[in-house]
N, C-alpha and C positions, 0 to 999 in steps of 0.2 A: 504494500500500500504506500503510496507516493504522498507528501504531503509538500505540493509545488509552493504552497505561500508558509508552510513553515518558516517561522525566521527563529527557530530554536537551534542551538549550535549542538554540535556531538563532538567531546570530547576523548579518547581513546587514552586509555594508561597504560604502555607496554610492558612487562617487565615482571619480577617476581621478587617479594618482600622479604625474600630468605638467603639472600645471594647479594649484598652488600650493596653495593653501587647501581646494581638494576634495576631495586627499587626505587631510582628516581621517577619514572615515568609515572607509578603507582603515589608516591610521596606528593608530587606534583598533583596530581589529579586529588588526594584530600586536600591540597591545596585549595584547589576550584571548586572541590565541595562545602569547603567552609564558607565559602564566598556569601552561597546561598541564592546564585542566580535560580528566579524562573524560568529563564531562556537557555539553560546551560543542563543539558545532557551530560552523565558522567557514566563510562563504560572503564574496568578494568580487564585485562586480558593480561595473559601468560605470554601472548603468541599468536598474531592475527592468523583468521584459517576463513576459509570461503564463505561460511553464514556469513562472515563481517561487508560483504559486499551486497548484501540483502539490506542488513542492517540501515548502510548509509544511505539509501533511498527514502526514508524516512527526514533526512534533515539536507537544509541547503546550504551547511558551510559544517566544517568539519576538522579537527583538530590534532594531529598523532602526535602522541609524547613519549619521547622514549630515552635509554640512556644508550649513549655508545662512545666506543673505545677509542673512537679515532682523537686526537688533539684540534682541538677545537679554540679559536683564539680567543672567543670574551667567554668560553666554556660552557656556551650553548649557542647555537643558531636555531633561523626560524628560516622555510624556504618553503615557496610553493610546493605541494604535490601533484608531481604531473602522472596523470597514468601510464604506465611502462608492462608491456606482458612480457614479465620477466621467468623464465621457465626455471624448474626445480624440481627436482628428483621425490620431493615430498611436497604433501597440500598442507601440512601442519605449522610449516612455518613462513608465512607470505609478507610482504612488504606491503608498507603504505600505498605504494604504487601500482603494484599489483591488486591489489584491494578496489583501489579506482580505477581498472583498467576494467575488472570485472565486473563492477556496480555500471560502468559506463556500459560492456560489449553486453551483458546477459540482460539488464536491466533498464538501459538507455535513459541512466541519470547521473550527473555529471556536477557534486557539490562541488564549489569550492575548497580546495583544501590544501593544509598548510603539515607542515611536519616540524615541531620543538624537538630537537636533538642536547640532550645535555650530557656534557662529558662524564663519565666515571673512569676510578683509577682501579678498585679493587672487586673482586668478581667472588671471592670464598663463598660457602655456602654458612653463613652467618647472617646476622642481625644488626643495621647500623650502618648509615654512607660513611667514608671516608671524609677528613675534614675538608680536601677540593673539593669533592662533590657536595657535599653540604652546601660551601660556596656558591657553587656554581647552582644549584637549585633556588639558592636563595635571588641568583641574580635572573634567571629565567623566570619567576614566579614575578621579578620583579617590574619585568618587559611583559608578561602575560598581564598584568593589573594595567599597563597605561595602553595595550591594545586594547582592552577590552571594548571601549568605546567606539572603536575604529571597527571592529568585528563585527559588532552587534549592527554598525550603520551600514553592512555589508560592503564593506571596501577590503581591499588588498593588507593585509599585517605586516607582511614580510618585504 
């Protein structure tokens, strides 16, 4: 079911709370819950998989946050998501891009959407960011509060 004048956003939290740094994306996202938008969708995942491509049909702008390894210079960026059918030997672990590739081919709905990348350093299977990433979530939460307005009036973020 399509909701073409929704203007509620979908927020995606990648990652797993038990693996130190990857819960950023997850950390970030009770971020946005705290906020207490009515306009603001909050999804947590382990791992996008192909229902998620159903999912976004429901909203016209859409959010991925996730943490990753690469060195990142202000230790998160924000970048358009563009749709890419990017092929993989498994369906249980897909990309943002992917994700939109197939809400767009199977579905022929096309939200806007952006992808939050925030750096992590330590990956154990423990409890707890690293104090960069801590940093760096703090600094991404902190560009997510002054877009927020920019979002909602349906314009570009990144």
């Amino acid at each position: 079911m399509r909701k073409e004048d929704n203007n509620k956003i979908l927020v995606i939290g990648i990652g797993n709370i038990g693996r130190q740094d990857d819960a950023l994306g997850w950390l970030f996202l009770d971020y946005v819950k705290s906020l207490n938008f009515i306009d603001i969708d909050a999804e947590y995942r382990y791992q996008l998989q192909i229902e998620d491509a159903e999912l976004l049909c429901n909203y016209n702008k859409v959010i991925f946050v996730d943490a990753v390894k690469s060195t990142v210079e202000k230790g998160f960026y924000c970048k358009k998501c563009i749709p890419l059918n990017k092929h993989a030997f498994t369906s249980h672990q897909l990309s943002p891009e992917t994700i939109m590739y197939l809400a767009n081919n199977l579905y022929h709905h096309r939200p806007g959407a952006f992808i939050i990348g925030i750096q992590g350093y330590s990956w154990n299977l423990k409890y707890g960011l690293s104090n960069n990433a801590k940093n760096n979530l703090e600094q991404a939460k902190e560009f997510f509060t002054k877009l927020l307005p920019v979002t909602v009036a349906n314009k570009n973020i990144c």
